[in-house]
C-alpha positions in Angstrom: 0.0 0.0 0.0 1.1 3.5 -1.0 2.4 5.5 1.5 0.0 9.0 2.0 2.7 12.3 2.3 1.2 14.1 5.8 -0.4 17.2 4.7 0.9 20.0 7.3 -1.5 21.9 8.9 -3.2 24.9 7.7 -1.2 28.1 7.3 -0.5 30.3 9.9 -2.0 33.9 10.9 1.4 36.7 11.1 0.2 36.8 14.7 0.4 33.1 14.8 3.6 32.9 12.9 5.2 35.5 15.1 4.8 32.7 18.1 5.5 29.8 16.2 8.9 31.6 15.1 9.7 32.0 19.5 8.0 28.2 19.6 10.5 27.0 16.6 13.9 29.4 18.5 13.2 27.7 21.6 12.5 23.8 20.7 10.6 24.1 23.8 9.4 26.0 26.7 6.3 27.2 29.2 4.3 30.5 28.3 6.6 33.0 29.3 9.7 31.0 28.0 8.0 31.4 24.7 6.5 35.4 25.3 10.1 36.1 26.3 11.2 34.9 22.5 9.1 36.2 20.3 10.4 39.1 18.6 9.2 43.1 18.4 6.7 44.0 18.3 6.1 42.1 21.3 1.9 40.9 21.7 1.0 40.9 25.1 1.1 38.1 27.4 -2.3 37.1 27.5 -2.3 37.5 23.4 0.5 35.0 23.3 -1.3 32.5 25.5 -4.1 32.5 22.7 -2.0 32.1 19.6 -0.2 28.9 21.2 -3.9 27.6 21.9 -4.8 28.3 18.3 -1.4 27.0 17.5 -2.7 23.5 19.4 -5.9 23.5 17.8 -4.2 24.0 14.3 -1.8 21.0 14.9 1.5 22.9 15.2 2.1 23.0 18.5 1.9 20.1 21.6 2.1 20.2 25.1 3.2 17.7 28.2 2.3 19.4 31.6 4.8 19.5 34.2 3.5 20.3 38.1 0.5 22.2 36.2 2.3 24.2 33.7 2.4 23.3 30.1 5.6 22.9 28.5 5.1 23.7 24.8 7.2 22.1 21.9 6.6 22.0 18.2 4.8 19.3 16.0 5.5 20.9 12.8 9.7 22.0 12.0 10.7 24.9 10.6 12.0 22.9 7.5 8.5 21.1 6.9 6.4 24.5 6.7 8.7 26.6 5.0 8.5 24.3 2.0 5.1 24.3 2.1 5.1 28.2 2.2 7.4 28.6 -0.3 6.1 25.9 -2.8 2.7 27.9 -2.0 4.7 30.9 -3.2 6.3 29.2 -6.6 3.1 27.8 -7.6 0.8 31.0 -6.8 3.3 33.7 -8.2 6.0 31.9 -10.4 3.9 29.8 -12.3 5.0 26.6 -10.5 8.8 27.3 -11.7 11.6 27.2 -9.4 13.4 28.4 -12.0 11.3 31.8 -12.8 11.9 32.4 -8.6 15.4 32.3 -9.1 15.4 34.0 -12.1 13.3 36.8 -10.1 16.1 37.2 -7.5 19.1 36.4 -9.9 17.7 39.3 -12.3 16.9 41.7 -9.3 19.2 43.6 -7.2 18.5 41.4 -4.3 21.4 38.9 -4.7 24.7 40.4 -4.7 27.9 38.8 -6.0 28.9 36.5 -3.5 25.3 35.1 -2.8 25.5 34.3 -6.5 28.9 32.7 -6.0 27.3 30.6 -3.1 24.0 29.6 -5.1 26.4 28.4 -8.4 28.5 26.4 -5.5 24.7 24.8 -4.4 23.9 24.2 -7.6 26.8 22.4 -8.8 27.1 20.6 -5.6 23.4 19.3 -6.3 24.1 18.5 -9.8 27.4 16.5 -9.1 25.3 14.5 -6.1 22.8 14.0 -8.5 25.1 12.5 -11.3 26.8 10.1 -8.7 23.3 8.7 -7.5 22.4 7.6 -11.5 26.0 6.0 -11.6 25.4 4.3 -8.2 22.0 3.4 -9.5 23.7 1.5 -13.0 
């Protein structure tokens, strides 16, 4: 039987996101662990408390409770969502081409030289791995 891929959760609110950034920093941490984290502008307290329970309800975010407090950790990584958002992105804005978002960037004046030295290095890196995993393959 196939394997199903997990579909992650829905996407998140910025307010949401803001929390789940401190949630994803941390790796794990109580209520004002995590209000501590997140970055400025800085929700209030009680604001916080509600975006990690809407964070629960949503699926990204557990708890185990320790002498009555709840000690919050992630169930979605960083890694797992930002390829969601960012295939999101590619297939709502770049026609589903990874090639027109680099293109975008490359063309722009947002990549200077030596980020365009680093992607060729990534690139050719990929390309040489994925030559040596054909001749493994024959």
């Amino acid at each position: 039987m196939e394997r199903k891929k997990k579909e992650l959760p829905t996407t998140l609110t910025k307010a949401e996101e803001q929390v789940m950034q401190a949630v994803w920093h941390l790796g794990k941490g109580f209520a004002g662990d995590i209000a501590a984290a997140v970055e400025e502008p800085k929700p209030a307290y009680r604001t916080v408390l509600t975006e990690i329970r809407i964070l629960e309800q949503k699926g990204f975010v557990g708890h185990k409770k320790y002498n009555g407090n709840n000690q919050y950790y992630p169930l979605v990584s960083k890694e797992a969502y930002s390829g969601k958002m960012l295939g999101s992105l590619v297939q709502n804005y770049f026609d589903a081409s990874y090639a027109s978002l680099v293109s975008y960037f490359v063309n722009g004046d947002a990549v200077g030289e030596e980020e365009l030295a680093t992607l060729s290095r990534i690139i050719e890196e990929k390309r040489r791995s994925q030559e040596k995993g054909k001749e493994d393959k024959q």
